[in-house]
The first five atom37 places (N, CA, C, CB, O) and aatype in JSON, in Angstrom:
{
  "aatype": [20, 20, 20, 20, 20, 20, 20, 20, 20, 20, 20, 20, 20, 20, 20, 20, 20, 20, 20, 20, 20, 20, 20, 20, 20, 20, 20, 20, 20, 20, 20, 20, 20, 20, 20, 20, 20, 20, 20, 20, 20, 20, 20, 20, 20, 20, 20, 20, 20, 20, 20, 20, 20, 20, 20, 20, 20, 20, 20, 20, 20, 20, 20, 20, 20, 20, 20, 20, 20, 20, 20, 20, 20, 20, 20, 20, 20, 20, 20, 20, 20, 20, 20, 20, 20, 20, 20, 20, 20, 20, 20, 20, 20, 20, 20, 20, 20, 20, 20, 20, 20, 20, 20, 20, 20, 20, 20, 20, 20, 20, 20, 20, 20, 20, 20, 20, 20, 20, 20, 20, 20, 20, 20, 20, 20, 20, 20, 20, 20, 20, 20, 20, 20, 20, 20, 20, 20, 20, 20],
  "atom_mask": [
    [1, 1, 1, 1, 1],
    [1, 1, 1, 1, 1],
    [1, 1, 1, 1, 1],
    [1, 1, 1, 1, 1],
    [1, 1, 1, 1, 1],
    [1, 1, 1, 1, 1],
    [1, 1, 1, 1, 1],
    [1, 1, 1, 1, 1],
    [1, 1, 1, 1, 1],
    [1, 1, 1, 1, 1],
    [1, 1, 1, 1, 1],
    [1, 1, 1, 1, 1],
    [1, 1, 1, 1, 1],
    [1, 1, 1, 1, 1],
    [1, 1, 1, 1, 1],
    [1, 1, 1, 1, 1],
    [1, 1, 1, 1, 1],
    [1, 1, 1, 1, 1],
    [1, 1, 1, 1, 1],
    [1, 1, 1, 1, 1],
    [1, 1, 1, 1, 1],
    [1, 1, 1, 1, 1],
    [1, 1, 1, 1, 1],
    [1, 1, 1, 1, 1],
    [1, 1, 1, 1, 1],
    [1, 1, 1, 1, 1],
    [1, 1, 1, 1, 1],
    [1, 1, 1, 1, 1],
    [1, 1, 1, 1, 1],
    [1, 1, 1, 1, 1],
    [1, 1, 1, 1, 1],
    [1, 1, 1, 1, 1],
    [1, 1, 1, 1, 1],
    [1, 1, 1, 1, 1],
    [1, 1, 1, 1, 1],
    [1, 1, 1, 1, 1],
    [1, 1, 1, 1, 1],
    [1, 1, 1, 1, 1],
    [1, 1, 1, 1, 1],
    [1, 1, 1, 1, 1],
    [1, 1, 1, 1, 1],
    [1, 1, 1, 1, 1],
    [1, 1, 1, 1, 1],
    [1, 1, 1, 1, 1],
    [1, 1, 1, 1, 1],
    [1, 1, 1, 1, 1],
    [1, 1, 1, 1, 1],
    [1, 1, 1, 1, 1],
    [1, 1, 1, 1, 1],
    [1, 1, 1, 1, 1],
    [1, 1, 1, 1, 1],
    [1, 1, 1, 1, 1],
    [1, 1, 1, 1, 1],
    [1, 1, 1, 1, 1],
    [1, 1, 1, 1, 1],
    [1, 1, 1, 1, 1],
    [1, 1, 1, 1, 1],
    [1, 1, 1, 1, 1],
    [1, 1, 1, 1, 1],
    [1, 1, 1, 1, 1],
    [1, 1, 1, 1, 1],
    [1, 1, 1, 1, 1],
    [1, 1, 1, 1, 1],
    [1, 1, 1, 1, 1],
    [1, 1, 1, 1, 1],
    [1, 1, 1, 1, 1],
    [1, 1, 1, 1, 1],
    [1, 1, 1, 1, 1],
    [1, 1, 1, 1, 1],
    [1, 1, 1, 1, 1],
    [1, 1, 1, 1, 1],
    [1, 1, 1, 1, 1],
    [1, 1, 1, 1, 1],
    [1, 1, 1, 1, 1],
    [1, 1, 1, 1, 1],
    [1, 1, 1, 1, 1],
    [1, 1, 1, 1, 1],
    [1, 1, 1, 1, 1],
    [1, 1, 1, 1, 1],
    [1, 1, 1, 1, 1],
    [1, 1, 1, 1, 1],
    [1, 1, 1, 1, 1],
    [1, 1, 1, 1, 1],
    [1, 1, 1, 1, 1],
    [1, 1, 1, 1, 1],
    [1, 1, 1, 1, 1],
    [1, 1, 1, 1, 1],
    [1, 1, 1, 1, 1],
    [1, 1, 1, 1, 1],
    [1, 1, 1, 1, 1],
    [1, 1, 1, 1, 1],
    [1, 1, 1, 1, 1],
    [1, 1, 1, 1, 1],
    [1, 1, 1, 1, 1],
    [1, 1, 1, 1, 1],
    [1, 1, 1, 1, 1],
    [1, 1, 1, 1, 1],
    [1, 1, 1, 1, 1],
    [1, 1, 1, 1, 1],
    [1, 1, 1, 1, 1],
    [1, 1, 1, 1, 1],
    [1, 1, 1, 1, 1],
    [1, 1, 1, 1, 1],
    [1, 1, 1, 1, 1],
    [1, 1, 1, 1, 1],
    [1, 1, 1, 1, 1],
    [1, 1, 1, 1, 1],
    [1, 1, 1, 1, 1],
    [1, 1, 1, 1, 1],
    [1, 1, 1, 1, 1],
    [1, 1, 1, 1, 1],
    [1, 1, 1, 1, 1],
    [1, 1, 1, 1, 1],
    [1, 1, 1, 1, 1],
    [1, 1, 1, 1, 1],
    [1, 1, 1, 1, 1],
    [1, 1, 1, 1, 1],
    [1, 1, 1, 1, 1],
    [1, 1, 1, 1, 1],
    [1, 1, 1, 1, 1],
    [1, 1, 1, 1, 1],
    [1, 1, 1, 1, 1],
    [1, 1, 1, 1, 1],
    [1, 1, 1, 1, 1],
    [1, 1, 1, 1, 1],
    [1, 1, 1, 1, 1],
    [1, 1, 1, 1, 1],
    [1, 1, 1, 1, 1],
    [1, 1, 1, 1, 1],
    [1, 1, 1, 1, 1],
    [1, 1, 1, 1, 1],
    [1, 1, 1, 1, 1],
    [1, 1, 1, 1, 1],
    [1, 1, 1, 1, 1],
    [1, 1, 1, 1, 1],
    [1, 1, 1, 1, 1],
    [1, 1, 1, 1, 1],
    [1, 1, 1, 1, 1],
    [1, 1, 1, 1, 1]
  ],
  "atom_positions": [
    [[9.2, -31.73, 136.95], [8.02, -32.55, 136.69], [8.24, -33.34, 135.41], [6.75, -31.67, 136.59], [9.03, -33.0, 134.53]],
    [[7.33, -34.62, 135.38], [7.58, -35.6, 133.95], [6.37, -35.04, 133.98], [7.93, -37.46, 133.73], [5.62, -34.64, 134.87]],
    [[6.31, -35.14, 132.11], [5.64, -34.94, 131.37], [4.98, -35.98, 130.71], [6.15, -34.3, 130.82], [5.32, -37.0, 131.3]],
    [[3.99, -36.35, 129.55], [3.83, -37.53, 128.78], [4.76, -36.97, 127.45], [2.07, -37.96, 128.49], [5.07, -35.84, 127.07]],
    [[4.96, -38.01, 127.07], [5.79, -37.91, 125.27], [5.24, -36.86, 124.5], [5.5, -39.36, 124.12], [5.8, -35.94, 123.9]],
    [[3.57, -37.27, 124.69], [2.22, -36.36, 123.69], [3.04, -34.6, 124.47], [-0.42, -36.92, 124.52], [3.5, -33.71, 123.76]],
    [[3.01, -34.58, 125.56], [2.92, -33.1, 126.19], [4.06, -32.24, 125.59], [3.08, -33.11, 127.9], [3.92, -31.13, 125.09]],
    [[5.24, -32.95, 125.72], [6.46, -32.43, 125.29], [6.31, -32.21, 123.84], [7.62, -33.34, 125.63], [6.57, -31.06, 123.47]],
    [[5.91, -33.17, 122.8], [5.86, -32.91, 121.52], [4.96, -32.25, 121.2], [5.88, -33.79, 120.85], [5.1, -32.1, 119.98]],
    [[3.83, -31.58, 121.61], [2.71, -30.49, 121.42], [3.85, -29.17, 121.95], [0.97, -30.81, 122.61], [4.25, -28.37, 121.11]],
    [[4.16, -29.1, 122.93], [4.55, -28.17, 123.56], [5.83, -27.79, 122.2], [4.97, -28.62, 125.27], [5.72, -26.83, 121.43]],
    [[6.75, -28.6, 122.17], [8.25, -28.74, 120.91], [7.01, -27.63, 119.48], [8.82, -31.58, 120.1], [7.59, -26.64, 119.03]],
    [[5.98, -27.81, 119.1], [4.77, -27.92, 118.11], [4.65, -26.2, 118.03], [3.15, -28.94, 118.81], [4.85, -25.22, 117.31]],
    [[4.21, -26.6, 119.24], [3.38, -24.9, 119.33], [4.54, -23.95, 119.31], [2.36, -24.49, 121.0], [4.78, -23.04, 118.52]],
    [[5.38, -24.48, 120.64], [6.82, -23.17, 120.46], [7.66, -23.11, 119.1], [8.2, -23.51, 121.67], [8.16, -22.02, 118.82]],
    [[7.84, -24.06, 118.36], [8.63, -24.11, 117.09], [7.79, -23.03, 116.23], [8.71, -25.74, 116.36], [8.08, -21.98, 115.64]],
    [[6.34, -23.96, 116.48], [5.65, -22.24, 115.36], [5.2, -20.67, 116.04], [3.79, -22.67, 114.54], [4.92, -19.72, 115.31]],
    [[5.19, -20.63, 117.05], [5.41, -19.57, 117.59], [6.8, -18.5, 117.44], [5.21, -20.0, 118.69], [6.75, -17.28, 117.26]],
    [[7.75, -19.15, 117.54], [9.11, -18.89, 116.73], [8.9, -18.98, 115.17], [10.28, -20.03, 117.16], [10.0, -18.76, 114.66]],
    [[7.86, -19.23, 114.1], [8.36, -19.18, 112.63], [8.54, -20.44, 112.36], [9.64, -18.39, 112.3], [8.03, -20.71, 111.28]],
    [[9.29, -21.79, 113.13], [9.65, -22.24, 112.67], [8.39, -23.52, 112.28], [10.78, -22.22, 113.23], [8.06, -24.39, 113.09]],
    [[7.89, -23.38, 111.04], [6.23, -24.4, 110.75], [7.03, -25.61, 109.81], [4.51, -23.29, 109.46], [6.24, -26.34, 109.2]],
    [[8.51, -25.91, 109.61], [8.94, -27.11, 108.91], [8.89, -28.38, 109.84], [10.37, -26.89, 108.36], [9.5, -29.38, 109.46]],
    [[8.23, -28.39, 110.99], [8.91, -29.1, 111.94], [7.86, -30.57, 111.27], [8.77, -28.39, 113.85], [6.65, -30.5, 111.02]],
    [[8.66, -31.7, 111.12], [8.11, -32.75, 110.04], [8.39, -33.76, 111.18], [8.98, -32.99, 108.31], [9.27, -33.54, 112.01]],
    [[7.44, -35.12, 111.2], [8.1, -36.24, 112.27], [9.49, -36.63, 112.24], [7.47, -37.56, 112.13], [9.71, -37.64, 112.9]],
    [[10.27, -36.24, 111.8], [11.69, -36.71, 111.88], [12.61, -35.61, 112.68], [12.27, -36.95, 110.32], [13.43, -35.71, 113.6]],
    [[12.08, -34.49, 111.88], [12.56, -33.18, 112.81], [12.29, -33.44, 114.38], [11.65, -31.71, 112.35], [13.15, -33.61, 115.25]],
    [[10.75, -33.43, 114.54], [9.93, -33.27, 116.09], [10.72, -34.83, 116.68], [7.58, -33.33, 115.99], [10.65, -34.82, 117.91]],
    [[11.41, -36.1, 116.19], [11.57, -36.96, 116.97], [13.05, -36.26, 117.33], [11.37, -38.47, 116.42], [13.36, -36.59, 118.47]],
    [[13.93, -35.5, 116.79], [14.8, -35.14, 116.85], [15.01, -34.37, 117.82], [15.0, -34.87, 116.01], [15.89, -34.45, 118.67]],
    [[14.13, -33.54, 117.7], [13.85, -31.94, 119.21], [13.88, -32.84, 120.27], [11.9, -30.75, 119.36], [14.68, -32.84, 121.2]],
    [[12.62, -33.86, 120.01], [11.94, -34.71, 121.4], [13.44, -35.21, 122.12], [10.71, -36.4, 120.86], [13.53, -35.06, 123.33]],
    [[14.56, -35.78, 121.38], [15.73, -36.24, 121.64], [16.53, -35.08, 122.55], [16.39, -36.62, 120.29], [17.25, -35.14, 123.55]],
    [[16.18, -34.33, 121.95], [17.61, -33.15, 122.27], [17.26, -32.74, 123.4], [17.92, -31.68, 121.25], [18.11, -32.77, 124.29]],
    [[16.13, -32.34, 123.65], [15.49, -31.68, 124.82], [15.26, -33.0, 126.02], [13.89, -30.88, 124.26], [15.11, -32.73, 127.21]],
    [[15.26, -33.9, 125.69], [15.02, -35.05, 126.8], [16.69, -35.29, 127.22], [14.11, -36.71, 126.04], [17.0, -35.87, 128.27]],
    [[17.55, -34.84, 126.41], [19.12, -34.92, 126.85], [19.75, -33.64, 127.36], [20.03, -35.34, 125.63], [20.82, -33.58, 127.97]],
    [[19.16, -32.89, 127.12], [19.53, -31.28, 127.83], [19.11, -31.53, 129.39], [18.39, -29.71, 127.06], [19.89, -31.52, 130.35]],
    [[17.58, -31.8, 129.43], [16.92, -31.9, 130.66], [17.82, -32.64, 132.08], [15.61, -32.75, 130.25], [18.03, -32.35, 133.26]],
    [[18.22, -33.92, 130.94], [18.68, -35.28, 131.88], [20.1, -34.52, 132.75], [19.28, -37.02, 130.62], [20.51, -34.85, 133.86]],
    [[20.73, -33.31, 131.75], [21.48, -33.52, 131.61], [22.02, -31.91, 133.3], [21.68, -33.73, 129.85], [22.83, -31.77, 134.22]],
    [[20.47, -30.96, 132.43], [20.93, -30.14, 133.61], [19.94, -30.69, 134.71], [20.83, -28.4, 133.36], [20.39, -30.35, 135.8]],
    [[18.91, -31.32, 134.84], [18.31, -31.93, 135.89], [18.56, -32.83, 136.72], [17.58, -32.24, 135.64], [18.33, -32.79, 137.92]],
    [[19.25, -34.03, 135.89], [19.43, -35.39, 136.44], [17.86, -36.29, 136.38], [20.06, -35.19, 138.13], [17.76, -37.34, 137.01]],
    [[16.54, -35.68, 135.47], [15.67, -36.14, 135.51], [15.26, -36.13, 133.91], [14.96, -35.58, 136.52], [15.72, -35.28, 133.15]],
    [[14.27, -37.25, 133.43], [13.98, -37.19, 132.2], [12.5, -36.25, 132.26], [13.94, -38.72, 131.58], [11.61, -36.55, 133.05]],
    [[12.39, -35.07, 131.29], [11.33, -34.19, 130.93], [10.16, -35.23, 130.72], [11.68, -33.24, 129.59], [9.44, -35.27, 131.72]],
    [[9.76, -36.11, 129.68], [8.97, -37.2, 129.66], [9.05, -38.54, 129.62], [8.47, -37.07, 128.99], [10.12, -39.02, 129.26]],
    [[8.1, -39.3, 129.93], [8.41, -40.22, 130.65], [7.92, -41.6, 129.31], [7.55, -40.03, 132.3], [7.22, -42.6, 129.54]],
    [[8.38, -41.32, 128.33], [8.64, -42.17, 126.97], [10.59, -42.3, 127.0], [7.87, -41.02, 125.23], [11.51, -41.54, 127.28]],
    [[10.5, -43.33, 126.67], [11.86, -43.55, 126.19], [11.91, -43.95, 124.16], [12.45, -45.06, 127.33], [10.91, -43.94, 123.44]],
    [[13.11, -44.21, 123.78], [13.99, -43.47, 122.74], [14.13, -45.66, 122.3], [15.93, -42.02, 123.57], [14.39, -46.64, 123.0]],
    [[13.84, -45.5, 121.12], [14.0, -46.75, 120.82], [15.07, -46.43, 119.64], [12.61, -47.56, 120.49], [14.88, -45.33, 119.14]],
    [[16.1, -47.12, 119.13], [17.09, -46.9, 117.82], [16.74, -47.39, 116.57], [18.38, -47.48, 117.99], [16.53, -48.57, 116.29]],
    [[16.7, -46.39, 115.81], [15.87, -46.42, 114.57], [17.06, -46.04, 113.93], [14.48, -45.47, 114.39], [17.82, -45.15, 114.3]],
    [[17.26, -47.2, 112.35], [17.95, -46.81, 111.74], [18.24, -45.08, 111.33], [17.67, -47.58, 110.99], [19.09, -44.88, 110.47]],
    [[17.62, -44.03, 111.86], [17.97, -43.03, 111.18], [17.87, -41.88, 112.82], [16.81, -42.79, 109.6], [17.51, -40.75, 113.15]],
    [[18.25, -42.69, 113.19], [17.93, -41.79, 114.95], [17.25, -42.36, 116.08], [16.95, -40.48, 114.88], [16.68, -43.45, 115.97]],
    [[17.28, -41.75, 117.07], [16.08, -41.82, 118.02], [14.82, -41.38, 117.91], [16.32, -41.32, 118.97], [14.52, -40.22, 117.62]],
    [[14.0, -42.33, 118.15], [12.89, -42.06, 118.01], [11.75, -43.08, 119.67], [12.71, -42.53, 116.18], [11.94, -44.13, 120.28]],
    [[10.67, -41.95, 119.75], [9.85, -42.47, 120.34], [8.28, -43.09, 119.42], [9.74, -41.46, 121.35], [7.33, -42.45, 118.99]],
    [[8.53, -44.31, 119.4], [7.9, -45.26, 119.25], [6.28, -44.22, 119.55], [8.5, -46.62, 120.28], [6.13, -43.29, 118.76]],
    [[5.64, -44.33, 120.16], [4.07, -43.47, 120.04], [4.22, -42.37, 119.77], [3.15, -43.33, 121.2], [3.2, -41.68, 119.78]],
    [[5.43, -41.78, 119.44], [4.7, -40.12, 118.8], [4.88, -41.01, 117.17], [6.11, -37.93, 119.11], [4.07, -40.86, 116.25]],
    [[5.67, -41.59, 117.12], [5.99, -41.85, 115.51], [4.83, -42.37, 114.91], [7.2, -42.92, 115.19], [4.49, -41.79, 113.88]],
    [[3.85, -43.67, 115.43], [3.21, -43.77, 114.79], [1.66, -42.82, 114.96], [3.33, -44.98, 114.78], [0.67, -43.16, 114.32]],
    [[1.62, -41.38, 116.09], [0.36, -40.72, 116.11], [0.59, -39.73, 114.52], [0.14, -39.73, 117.78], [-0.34, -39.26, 113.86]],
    [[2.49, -39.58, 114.13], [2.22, -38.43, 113.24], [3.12, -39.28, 111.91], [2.9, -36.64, 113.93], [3.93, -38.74, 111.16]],
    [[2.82, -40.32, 111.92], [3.35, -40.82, 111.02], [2.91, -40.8, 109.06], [3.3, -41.95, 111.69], [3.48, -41.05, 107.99]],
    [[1.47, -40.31, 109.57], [0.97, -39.53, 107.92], [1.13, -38.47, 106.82], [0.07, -39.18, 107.97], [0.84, -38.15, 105.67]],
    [[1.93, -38.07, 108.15], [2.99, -36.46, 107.69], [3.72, -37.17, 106.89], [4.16, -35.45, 108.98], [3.28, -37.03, 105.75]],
    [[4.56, -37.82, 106.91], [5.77, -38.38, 106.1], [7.09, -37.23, 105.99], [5.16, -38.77, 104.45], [7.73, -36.81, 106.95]],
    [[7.15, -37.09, 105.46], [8.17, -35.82, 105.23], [7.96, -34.19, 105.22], [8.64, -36.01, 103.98], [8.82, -33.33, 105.02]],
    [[6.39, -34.03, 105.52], [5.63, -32.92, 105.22], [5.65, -32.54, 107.09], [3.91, -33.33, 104.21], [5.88, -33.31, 108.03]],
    [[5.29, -31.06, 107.1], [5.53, -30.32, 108.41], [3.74, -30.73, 109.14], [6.01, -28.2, 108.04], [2.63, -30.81, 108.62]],
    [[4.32, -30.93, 110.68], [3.06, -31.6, 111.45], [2.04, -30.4, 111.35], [3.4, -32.1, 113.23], [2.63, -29.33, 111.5]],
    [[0.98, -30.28, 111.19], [-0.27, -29.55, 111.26], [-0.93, -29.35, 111.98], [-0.91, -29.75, 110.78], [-1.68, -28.37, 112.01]],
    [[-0.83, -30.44, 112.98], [-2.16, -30.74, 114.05], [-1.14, -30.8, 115.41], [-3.27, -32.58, 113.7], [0.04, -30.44, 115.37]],
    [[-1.83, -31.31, 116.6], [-1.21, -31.07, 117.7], [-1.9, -32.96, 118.01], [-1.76, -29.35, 118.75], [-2.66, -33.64, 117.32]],
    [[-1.17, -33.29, 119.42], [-1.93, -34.6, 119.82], [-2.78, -33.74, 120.61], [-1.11, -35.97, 120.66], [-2.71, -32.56, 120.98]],
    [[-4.24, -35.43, 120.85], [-4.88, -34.3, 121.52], [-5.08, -35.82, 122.74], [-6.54, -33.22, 120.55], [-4.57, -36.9, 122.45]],
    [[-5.74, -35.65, 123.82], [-6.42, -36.92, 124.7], [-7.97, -36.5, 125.18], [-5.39, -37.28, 126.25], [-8.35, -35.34, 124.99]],
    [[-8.68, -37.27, 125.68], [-10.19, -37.46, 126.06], [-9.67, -36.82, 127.45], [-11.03, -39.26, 126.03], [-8.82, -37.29, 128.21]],
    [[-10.29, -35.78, 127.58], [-10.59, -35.23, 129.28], [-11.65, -35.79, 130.07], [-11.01, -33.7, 129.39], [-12.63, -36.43, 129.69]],
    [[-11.27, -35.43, 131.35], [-12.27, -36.62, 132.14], [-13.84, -36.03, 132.35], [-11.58, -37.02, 133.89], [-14.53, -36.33, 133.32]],
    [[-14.28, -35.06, 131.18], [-15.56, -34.99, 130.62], [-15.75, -35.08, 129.63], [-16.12, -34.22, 130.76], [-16.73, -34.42, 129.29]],
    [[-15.38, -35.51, 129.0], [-15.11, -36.61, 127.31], [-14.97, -35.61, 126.1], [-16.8, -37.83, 126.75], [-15.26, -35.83, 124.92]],
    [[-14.28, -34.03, 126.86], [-13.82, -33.5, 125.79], [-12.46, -33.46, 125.01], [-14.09, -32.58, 126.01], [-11.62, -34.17, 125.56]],
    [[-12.1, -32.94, 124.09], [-10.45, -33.34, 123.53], [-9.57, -31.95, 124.24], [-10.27, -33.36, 121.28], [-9.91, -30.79, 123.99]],
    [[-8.54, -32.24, 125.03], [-7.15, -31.24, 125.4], [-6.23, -31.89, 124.79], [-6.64, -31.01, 127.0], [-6.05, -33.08, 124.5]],
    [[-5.52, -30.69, 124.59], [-3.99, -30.96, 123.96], [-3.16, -30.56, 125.14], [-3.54, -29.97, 122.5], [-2.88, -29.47, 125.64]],
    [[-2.8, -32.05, 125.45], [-1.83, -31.58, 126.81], [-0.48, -31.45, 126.37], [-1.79, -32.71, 128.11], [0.12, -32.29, 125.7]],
    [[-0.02, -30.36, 126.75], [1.33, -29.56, 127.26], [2.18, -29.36, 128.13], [1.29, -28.78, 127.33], [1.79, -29.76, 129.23]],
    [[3.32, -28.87, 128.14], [4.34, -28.32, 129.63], [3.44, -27.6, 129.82], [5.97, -27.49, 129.65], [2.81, -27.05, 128.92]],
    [[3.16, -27.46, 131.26], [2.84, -26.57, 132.59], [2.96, -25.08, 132.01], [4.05, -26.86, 134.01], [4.16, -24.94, 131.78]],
    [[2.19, -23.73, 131.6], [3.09, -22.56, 131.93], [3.39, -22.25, 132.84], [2.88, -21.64, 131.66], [3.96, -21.17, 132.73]],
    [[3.34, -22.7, 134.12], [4.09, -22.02, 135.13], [5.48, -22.93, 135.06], [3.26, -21.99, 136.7], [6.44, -22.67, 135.77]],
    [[5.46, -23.64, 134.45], [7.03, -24.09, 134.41], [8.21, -24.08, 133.8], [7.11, -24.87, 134.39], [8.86, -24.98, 133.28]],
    [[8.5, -22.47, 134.0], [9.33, -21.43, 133.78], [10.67, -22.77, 133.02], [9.71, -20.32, 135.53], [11.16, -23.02, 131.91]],
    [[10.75, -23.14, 133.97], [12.56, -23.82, 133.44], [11.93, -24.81, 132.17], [13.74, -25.21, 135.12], [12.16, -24.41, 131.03]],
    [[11.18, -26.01, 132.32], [10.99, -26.91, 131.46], [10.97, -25.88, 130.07], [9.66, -27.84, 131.84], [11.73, -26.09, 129.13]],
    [[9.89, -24.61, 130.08], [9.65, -24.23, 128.56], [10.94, -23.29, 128.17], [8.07, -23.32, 128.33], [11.23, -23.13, 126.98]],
    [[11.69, -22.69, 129.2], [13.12, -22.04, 128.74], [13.88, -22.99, 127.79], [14.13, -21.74, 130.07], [14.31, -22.79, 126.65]],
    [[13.93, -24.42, 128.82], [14.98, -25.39, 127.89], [13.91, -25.78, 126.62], [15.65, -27.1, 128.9], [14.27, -26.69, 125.86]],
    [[13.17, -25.41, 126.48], [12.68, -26.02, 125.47], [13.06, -25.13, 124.1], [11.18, -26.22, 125.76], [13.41, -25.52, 122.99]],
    [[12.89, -24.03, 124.52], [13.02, -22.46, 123.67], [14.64, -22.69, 123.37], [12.62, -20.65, 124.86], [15.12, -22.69, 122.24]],
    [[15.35, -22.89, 124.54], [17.05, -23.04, 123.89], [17.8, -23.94, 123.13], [17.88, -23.11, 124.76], [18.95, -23.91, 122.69]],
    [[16.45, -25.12, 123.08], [16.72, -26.46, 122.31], [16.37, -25.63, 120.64], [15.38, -28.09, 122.91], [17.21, -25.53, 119.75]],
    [[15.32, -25.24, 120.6], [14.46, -24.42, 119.44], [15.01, -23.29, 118.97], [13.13, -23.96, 119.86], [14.72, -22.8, 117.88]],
    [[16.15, -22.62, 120.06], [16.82, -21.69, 119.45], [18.51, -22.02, 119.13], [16.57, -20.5, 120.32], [19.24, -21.15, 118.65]],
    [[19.0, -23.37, 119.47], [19.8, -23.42, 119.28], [20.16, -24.64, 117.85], [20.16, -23.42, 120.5], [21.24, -24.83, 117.3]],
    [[18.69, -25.34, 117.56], [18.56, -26.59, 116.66], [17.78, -26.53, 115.56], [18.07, -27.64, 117.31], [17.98, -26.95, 114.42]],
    [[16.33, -25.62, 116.33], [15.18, -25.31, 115.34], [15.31, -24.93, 113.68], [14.53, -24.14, 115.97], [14.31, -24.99, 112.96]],
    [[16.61, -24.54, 113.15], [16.54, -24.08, 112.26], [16.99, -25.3, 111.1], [17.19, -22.88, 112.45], [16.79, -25.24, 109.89]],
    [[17.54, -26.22, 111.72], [17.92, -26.98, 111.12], [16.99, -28.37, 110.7], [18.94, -27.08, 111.72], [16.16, -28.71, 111.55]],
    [[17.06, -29.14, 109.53], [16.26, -30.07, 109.27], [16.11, -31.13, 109.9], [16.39, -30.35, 108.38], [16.89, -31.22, 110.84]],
    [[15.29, -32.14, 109.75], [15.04, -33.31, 110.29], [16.66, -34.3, 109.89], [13.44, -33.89, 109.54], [17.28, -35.1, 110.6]],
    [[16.9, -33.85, 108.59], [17.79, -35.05, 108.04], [19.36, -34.17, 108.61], [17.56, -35.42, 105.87], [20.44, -34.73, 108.43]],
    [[19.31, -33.27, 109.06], [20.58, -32.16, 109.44], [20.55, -32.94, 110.58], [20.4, -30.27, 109.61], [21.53, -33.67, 110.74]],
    [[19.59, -32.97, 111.49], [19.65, -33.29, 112.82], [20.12, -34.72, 112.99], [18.35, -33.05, 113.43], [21.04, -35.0, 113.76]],
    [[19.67, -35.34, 112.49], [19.77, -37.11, 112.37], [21.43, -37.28, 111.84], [18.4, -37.93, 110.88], [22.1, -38.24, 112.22]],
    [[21.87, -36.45, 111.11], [23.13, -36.7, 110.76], [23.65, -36.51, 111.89], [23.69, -36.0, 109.73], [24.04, -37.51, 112.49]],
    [[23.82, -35.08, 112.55], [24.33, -34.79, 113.9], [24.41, -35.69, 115.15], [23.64, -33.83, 114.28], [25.41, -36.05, 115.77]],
    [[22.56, -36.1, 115.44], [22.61, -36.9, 116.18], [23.66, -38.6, 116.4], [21.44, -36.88, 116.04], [24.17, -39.14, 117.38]],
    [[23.57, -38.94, 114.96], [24.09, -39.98, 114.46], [25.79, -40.01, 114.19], [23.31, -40.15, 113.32], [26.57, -40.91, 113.87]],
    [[25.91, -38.98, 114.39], [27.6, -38.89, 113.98], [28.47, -39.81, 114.94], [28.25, -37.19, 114.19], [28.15, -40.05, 116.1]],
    [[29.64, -40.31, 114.3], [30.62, -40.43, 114.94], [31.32, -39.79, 116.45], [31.15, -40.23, 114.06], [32.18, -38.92, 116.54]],
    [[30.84, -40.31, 117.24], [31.19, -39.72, 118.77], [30.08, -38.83, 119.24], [32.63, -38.77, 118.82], [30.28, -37.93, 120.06]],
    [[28.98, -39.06, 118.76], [27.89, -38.53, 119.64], [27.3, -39.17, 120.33], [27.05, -38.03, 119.18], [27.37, -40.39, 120.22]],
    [[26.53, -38.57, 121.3], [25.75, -39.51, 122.34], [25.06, -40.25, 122.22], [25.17, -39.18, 123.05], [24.6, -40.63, 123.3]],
    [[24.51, -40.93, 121.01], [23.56, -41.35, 120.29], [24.55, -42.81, 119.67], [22.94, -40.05, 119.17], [24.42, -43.99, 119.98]],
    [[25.45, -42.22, 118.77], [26.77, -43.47, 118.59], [27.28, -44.29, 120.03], [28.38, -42.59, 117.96], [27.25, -45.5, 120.19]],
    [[27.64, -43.49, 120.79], [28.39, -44.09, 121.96], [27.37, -44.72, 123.18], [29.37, -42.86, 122.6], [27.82, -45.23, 124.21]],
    [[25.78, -44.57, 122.84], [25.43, -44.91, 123.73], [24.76, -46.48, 123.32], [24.71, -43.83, 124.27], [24.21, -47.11, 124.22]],
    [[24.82, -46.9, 122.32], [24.44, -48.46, 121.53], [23.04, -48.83, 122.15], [25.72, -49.94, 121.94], [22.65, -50.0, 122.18]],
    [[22.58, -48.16, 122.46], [20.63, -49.06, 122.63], [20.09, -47.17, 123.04], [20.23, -51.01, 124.94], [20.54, -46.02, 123.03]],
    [[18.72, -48.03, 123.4], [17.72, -46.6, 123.79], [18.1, -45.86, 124.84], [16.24, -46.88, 124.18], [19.18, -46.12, 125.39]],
    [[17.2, -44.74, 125.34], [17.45, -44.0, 126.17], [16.5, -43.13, 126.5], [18.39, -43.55, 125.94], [16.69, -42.3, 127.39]]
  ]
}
């Protein structure tokens, strides 16, 4: 199943601090949002949400999560996104829990990246012969 951008990055939110991990800052979370939308593609053949990856001098980034948590600045996100339900109350939409695989890969993105910083990740992402270098536009 696709997701919205908002769902995946609430979902990246809650499981990072559920695991401990509460540094997760907009540069970090555009970073996860990256990794996990390339794991997915990668064991699915399908993209997890249905935002794409614009090239930002310092990584990939999706364009509407950046500017919903863009007040954080360098400081760890606090809040979750939320949207108007179709009785005009606020949900924070998420992955599915019944969707065993989407939140596994999400947990193995978080257990295999989570510990590392926003500016750790962006180096990585950005390196010389990564998928991110070799692929020259969005994704």
């Amino acid at each position: 199943m696709t997701y919205s951008a908002n769902a995946v990055a609430n979902t990246i939110l809650i499981l990072a601090g559920a695991r401990g991990l509460n540094d997760v800052s907009p540069m970090k979370l555009q970073r996860l949002l990256y990794l996990v939308q390339g794991q997915h593609l990668k064991a699915y053949g399908t993209p997890l949400h249905d935002d794409h990856f614009a090239r930002w001098e310092h990584g990939p980034v999706v364009a509407s999560i950046f500017h919903k948590f863009r007040d954080f600045g360098v400081r760890p996100i606090t809040q979750r996104l939320t949207v108007t339900g179709s009785r005009g109350g606020r949900l924070v939409p998420q992955i599915q829990d019944d969707d065993a695989s989407a939140l596994e890969l999400v947990q193995s993105v978080l257990k295999r990246f989570g510990m590392l910083s926003g500016v750790d990740l962006s180096q990585r992402l950005r390196g010389e012969g990564s998928a991110w270098s070799l692929r020259g536009g969005d994704g």
